[in-house]
N, C-alpha and C positions, 0 to 999 in steps of 0.2 A: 611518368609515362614509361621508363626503360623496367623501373621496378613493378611496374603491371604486366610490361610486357615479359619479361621474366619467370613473373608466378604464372602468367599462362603459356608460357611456353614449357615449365619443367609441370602443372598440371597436366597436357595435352601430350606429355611424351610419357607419365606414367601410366593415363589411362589407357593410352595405346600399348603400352608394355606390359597394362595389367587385361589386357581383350587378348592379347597372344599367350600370355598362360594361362587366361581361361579357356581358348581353342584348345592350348596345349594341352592342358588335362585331359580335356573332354576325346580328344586323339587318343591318347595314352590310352585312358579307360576304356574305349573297344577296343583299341590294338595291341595291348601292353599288359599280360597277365604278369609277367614278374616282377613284385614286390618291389625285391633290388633294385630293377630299371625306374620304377617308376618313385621308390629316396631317391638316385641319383640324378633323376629329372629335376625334381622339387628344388633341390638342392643347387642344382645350377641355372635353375629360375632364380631363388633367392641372391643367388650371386651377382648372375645377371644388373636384378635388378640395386641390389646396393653402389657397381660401380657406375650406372647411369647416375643412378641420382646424387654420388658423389662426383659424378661430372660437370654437372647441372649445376653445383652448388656455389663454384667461381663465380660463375655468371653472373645469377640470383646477386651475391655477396657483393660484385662489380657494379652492380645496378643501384644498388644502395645510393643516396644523395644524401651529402649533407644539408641538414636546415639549412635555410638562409636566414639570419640571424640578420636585424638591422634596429640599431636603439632608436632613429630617428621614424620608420617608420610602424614602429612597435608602438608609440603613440597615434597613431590612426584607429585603430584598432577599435572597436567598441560603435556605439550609437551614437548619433549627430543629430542635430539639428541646422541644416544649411539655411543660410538669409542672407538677402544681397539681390545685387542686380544682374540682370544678363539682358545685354544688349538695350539697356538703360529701362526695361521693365525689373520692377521686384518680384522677386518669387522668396518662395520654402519649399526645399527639399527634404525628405528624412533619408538617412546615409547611415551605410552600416558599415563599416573594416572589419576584419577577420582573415583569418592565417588559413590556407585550404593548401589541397595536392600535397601533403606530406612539410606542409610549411614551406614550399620554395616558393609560394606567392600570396599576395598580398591583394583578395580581392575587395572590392568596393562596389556596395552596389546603394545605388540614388535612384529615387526616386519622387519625384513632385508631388505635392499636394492639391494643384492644378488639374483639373481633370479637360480633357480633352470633349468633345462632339459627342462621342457614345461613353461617355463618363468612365474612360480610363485615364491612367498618366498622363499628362500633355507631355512629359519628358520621362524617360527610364533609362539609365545606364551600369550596366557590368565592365568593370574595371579591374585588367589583373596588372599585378606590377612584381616585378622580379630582379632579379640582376645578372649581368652579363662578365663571371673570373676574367674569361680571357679577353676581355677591354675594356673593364675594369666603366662598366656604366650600367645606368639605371634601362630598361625595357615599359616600357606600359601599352597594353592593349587595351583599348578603350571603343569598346562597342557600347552603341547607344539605338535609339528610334529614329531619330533623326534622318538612315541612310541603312542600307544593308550591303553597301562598301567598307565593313571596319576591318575584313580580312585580306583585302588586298594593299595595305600597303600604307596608307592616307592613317589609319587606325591607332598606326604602332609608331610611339614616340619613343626618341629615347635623352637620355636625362645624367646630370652630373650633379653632386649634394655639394652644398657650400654652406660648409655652419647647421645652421636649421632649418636649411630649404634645399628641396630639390627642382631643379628647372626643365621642361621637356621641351625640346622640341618633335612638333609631327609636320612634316613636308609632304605640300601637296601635290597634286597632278600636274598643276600648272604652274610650279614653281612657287604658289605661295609660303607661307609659315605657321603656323600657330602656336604660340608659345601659351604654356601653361605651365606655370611655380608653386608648387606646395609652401607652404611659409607656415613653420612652427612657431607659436610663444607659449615658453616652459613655463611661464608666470601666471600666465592665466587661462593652459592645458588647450588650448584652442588655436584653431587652422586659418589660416589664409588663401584662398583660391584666387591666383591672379590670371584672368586670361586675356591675351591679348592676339588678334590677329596682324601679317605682316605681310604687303606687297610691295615690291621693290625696297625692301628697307626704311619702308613708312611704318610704324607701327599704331592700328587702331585697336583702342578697348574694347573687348568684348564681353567680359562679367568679373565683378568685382566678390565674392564670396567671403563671407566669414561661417567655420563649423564651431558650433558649441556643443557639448557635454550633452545627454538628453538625461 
């Protein structure tokens, strides 16, 4: 985002810098028959505009982000086949990972096999997951069909890795929980989806998922 915001901030301050030397000329050239004046014009347009855009170039350069670079969820990545239950029905999902925004996140997007009433999705979800330097934790945004609440609040989980799992929590309105654990096995390249919901510190299952390979 800072690096988009950036290139259109130093595009948007050349164009307008390049609209005043074109008025500029166009002044000159009926008002301004000598030569002279009108190099030394050119000339400290060109100037002009060099120190802008070498003013600009901090910024740009500041705005730069490093990848977010993660071994653990560098295996998500690729096409899935989800199977398992949710809410003690079976389903299949197909599930893609891949690295977007300049590599700082990690989206996922599911989708069911299930077709709904007018024969779409019965389930679809976009899933970004990132990380947070300064407290050192996992972020996931987890918009689905389900609700068009995933950006208030309820949406956005956040999560700590131990070993080969990472665990979210996302807290609800009403004080509930919903815990959901990624679980790697490097033996046989394949995910673990554990979700469980939690009131009062009861915890109930909510779907139990295995991703394979497609």
């Amino acid at each position: 985002m800072r690096k988009q915001q950036a290139q259109l901030r130093l595009t948007m301050a050349i164009t307008t810098l390049d609209y005043y030397i074109t008025w500029s000329s166009l002044h000159d050239a009926h008002f301004l028959k000598n030569s002279k004046l009108n190099w030394r014009n050119n000339k400290m347009e060109l100037v002009l505009k060099i120190i802008l855009c070498a003013s600009l170039i901090p910024f740009s350069a500041s705005a730069q982000q490093t990848p977010f670079q993660d071994s653990l969820l560098n295996h998500m990545t690729g096409e899935w086949i989800l199977h398992g239950t949710i809410m003690n029905q079976e389903t299949t999902h197909d599930v893609t990972g891949e690295w977007v925004l300049a590599h700082q996140y990690l989206q996922i997007h599911e989708v069911s096999r299930e077709k709904n009433s007018e024969g779409g999705p019965a389930y679809e979800a976009t899933v970004f997951i990132g990380w947070d330097k300064a407290i050192n934790q996992y972020d996931c945004l987890w918009l689905d069909v389900t609700s068009g609440g995933g950006l208030n609040g309820q949406g956005i989980g956040h999560g700590q890795r131990n070993r080969n799992n990472i665990a979210f929590l996302f807290n609800g309105s009403d004080g509930s929980i919903f815990h959901t654990t990624f679980v790697y096995d490097g033996g046989k390249d394949s995910w673990q989806w554990i979700m469980d919901g939690e009131t009062s510190g009861k915890l109930e299952p909510f779907a139990r998922l295995t991703l394979t390979r497609k």
